[in-house]
C-alpha positions as CSV (number, residue, x, y, z in Angstrom):
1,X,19.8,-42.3,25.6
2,X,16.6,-40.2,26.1
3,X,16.5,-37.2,27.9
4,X,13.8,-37.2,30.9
5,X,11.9,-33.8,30.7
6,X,9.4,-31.8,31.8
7,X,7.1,-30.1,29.3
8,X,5.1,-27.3,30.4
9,X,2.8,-25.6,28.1
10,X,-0.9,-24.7,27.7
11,X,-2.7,-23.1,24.9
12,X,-2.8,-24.9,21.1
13,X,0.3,-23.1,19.9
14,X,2.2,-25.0,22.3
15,X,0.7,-28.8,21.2
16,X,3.0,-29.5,18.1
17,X,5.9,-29.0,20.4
18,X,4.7,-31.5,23.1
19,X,3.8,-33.9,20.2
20,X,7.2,-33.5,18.7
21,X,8.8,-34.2,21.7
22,X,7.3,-37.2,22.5
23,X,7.5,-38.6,19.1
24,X,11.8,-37.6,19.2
25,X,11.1,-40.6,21.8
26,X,12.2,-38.0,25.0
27,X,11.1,-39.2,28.2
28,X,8.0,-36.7,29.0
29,X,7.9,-37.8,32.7
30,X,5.4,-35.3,33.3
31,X,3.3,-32.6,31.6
32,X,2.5,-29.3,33.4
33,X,-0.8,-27.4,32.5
34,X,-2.9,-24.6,33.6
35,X,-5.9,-25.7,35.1
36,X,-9.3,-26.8,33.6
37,X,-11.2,-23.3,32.7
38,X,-14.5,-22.9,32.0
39,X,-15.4,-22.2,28.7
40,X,-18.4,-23.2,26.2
41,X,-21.0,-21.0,24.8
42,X,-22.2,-20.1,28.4
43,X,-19.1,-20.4,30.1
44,X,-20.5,-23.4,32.5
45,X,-18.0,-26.0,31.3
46,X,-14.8,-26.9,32.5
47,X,-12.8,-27.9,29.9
48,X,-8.4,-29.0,30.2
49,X,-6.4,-27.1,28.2
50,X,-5.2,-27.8,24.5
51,X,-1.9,-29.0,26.2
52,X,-3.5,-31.0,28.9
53,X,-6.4,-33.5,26.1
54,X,-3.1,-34.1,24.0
55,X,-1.5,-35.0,26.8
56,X,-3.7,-37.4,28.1
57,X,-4.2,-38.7,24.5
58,X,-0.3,-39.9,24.3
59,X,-0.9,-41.2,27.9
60,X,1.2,-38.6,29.9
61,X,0.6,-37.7,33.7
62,X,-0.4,-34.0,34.2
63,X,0.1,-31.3,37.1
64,X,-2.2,-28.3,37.1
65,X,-0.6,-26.6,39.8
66,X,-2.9,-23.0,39.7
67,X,1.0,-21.2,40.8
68,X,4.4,-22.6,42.4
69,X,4.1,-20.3,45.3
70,X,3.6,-22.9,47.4
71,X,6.2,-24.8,48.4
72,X,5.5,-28.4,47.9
73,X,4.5,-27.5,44.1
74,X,8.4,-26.7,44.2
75,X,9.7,-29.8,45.6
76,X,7.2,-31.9,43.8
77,X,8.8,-30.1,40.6
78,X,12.2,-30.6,41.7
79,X,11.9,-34.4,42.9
80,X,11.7,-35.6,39.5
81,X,15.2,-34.7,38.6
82,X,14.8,-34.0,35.0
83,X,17.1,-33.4,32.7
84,X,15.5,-30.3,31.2
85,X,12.0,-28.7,31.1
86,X,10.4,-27.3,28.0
87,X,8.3,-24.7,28.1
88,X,6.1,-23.4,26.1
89,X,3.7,-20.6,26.3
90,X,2.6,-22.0,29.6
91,X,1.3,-18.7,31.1
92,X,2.7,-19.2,34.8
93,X,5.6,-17.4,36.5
94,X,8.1,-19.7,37.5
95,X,10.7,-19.3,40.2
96,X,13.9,-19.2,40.3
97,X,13.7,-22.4,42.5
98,X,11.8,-24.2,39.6
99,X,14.2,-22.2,36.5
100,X,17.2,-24.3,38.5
101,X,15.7,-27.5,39.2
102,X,16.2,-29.4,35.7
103,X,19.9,-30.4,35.4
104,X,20.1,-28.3,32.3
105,X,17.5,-26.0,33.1
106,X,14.2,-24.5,31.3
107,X,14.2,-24.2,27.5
108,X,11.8,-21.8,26.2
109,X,10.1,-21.4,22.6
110,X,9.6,-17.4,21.9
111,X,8.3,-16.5,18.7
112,X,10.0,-13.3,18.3
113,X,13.7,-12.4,17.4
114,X,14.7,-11.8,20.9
115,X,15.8,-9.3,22.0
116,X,13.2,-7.9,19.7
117,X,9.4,-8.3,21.5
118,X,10.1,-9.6,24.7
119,X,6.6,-10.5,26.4
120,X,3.3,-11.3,26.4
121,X,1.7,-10.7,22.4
122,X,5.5,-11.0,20.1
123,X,3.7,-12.1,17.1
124,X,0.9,-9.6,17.0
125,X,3.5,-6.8,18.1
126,X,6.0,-7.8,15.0
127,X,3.1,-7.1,12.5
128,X,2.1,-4.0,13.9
129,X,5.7,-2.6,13.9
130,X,5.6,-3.6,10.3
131,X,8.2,-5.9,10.9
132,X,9.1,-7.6,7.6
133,X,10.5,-10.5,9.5
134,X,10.4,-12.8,12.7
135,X,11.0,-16.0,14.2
136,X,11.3,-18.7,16.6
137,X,14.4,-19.2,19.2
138,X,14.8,-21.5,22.1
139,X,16.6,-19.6,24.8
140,X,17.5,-20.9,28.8
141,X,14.8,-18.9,30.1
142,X,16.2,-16.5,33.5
143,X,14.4,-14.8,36.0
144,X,14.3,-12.6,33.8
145,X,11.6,-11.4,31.2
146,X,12.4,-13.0,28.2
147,X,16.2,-12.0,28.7
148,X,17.7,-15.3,28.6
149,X,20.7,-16.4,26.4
150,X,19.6,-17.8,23.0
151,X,20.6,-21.4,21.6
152,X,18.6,-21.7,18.4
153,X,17.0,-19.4,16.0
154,X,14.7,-19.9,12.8
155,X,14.2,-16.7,11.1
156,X,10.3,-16.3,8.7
157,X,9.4,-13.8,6.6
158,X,5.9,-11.9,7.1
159,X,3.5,-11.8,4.9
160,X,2.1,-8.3,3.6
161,X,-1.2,-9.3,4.5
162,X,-0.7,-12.4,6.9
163,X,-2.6,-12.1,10.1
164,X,-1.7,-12.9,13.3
165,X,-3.4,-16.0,13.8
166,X,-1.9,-17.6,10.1
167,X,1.8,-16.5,11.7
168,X,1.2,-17.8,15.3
169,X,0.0,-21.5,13.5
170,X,3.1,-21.3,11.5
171,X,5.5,-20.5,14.0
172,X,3.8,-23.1,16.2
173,X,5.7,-25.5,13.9
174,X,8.5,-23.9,13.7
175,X,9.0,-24.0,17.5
176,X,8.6,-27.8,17.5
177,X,11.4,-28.6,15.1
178,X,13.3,-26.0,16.5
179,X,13.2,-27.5,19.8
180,X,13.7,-30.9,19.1
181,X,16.9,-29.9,16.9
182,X,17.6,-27.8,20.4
183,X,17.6,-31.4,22.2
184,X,19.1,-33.7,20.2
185,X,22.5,-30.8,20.6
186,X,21.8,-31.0,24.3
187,X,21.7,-34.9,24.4
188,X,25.1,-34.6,22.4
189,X,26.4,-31.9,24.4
190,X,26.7,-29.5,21.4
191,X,24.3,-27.0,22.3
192,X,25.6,-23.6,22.8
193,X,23.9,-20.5,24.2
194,X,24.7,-16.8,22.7
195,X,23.5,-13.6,25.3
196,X,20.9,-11.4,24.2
197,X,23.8,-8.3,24.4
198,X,25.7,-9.9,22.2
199,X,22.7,-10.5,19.7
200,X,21.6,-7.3,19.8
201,X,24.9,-5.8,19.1
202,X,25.4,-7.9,16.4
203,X,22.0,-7.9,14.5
204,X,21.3,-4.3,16.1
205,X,18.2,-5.4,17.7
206,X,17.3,-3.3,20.4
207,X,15.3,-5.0,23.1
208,X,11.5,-4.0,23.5
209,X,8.5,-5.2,24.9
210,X,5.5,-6.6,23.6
211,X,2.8,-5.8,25.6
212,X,-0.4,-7.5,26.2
213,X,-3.1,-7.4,23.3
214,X,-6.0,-4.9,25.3
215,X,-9.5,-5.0,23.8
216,X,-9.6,-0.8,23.8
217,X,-6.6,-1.2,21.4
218,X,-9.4,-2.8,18.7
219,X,-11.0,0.0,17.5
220,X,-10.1,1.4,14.4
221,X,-8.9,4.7,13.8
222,X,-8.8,6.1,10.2
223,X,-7.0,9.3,11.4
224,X,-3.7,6.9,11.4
225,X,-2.1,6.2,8.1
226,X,-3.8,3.9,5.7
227,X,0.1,1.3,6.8
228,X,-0.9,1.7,10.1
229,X,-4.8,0.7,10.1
230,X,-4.0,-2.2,7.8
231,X,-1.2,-3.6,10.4
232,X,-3.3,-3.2,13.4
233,X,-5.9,-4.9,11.3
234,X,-4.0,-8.0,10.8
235,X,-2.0,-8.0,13.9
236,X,-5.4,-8.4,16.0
237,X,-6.8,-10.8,13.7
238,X,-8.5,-13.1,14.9
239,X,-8.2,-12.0,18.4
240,X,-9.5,-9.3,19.4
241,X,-10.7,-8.6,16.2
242,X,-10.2,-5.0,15.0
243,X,-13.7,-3.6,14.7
244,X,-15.5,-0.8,13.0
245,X,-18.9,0.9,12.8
246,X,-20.4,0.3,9.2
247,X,-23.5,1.6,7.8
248,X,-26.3,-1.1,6.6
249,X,-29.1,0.4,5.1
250,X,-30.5,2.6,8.3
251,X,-28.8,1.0,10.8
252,X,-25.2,1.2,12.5
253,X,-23.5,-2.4,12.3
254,X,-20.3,-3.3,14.2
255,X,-18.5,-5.4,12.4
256,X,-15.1,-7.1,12.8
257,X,-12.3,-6.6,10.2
258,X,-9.8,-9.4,9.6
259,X,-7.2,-8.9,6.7
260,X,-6.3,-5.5,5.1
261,X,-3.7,-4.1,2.8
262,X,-2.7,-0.5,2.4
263,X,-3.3,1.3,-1.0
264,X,-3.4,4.7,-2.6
265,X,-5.8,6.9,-2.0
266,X,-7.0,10.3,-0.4
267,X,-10.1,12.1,1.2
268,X,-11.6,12.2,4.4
269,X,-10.9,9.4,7.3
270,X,-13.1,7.1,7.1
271,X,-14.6,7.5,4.1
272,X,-15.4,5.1,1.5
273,X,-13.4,5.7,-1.8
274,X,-14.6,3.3,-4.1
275,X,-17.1,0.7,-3.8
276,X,-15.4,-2.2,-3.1
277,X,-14.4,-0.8,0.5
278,X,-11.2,1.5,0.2
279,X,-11.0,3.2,2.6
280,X,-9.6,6.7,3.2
281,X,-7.1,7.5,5.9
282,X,-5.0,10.2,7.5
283,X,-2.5,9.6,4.4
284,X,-3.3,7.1,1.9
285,X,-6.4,4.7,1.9
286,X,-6.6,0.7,3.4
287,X,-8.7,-2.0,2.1
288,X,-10.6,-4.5,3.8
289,X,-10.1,-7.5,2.4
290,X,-12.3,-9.9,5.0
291,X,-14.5,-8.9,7.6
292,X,-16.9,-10.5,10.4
293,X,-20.2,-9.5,10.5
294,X,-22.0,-10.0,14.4
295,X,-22.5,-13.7,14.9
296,X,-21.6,-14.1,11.6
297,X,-18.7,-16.3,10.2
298,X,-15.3,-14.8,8.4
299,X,-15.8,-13.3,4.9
300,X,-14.4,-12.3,1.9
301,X,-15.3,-8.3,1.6
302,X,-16.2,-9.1,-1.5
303,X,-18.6,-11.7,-0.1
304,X,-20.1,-8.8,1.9
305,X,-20.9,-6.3,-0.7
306,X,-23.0,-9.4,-2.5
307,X,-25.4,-8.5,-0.5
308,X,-24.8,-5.5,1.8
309,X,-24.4,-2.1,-0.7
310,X,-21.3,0.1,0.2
311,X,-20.7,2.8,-2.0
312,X,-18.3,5.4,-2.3
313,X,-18.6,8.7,0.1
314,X,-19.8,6.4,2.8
315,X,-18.6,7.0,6.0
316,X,-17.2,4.2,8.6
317,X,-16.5,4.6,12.1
């Protein structure tokens, strides 16, 4: 027998898991969504979420509900009686009155190793730690931020130069065979939960948080250690986009860098040490692998210096 569910989600990391679900042949009774946003070149048009066109491709109903402050969101919620909700990366506080609705309540997908990078940005916050490894883990999500007690765990290495946007469509994935693995226990009544204390005491993860990625944080500073500049680099790629200011020809070009590595080197932040864009940094030097010119598509560097002249003393930044 099926389990009748609720899946609540909302950008495209979240779609694999929906689709997973309903192909496990779950009963998605209903599929909650943040509302249409405009988007588009100009921002005029309205467009349904990632979550909300897949939805309506497998022919599921949808809620938009903009919060559940109000009340009859609640009860609407609650009159369903599912079994369990799944959430993922939906983007919406929910109550506690929502949290205990679902017989078994809210199952969460976090891509971190909780109670390593609790919050908002744990994929981008893993690579700029340096983290060597990650993962996904479906936890009964609390009131709570991210503090709930864990039930399933798949464990990834990081790449040394893997961005944040090729780890967060991996682990997008992950999450939906971890989760349908996390229902088919439920449905036979074999899933157990572990608390985040006793994970961290065990594994000796201290908890932390993993703040929102901010736009100011983009910038790049060469005054940082070459490790450092080449994590930040691929931690905000593609979003925000670490960025730089690079000389072409008389001009002062900003221009988006999306994949570095650390390397050797030594002279003055910022500088150019070769001429295939090493550059110098407070202790040893980064590369930049592939960059984004304005308006431009992603590059290979090498791609760049075809036809844009960078040689060694030059100063970035």
């Amino acid at each position: 027998m099926s389990l009748k569910l609720a899946f609540m989600g909302t950008p495209e990391f979240a779609v694999p898991t929906l689709k997973a679900v309903h192909r496990a042949g779950h009963e998605v009774a209903c599929v909650y969504t943040q509302p249409p946003r405009k988007a588009g070149r100009r921002g005029l048009e309205v467009t349904p979420s990632p979550v909300h066109q897949t939805a309506d491709l497998l022919g599921l109903k949808v809620h938009t509900p903009s919060n559940f402050r109000d009340e009859a969101e609640r009860w609407a919620f609650a009159a369903y009686e599912f079994d369990v909700a799944v959430v993922v990366a939906y983007g919406l506080l929910l109550p506690e009155a929502v949290l205990g609705a679902p017989k078994h309540g809210c199952l969460n997908g976090h891509g971190s190793l909780l109670p390593r990078w609790r919050g908002a940005a744990p994929i981008q916050r893993a690579i700029q730690a340096g983290d060597t490894t990650t993962g996904m883990m479906i936890m009964r999500m609390e009131t709570g931020l991210d503090t709930g007690p864990v039930a399933r765990t798949m464990e990834t290495t990081i790449g040394e130069t893997e961005t944040a946007g090729e780890l967060h469509d991996r682990m997008a994935f992950m999450c939906a065979d971890l989760m349908v693995d996390a229902l088919s226990k439920l449905q036979a009544g074999v899933l157990h939960f572990e608390d985040q204390d006793a994970i961290a005491a065990r594994t000796g993860r201290d908890a932390c948080y993993a703040r929102k990625i901010d736009k100011a944080e983009a910038r790049i500073n060469f005054k940082l250690r070459g490790s450092d500049v080449a994590r930040q680099i691929n931690a905000f790629s593609p979003f925000p986009g670490a960025w730089t200011i690079l000389p072409v020809g008389q001009r002062q070009e900003r221009i988006k860098i999306l994949r570095a590595r650390a390397e050797p080197g030594d002279g003055e932040p910022g500088m150019t040490l070769d001429d295939g864009l090493r550059i110098a940094c407070k202790s040893d030097a980064v590369r930049l692998l592939e960059v984004q010119r304005a308006g431009g598509k992603p590059m290979a560097a090498s791609d760049l210096l075809r036809g844009v002249a960078i040689p060694a003393g030059t100063m970035l930044g």
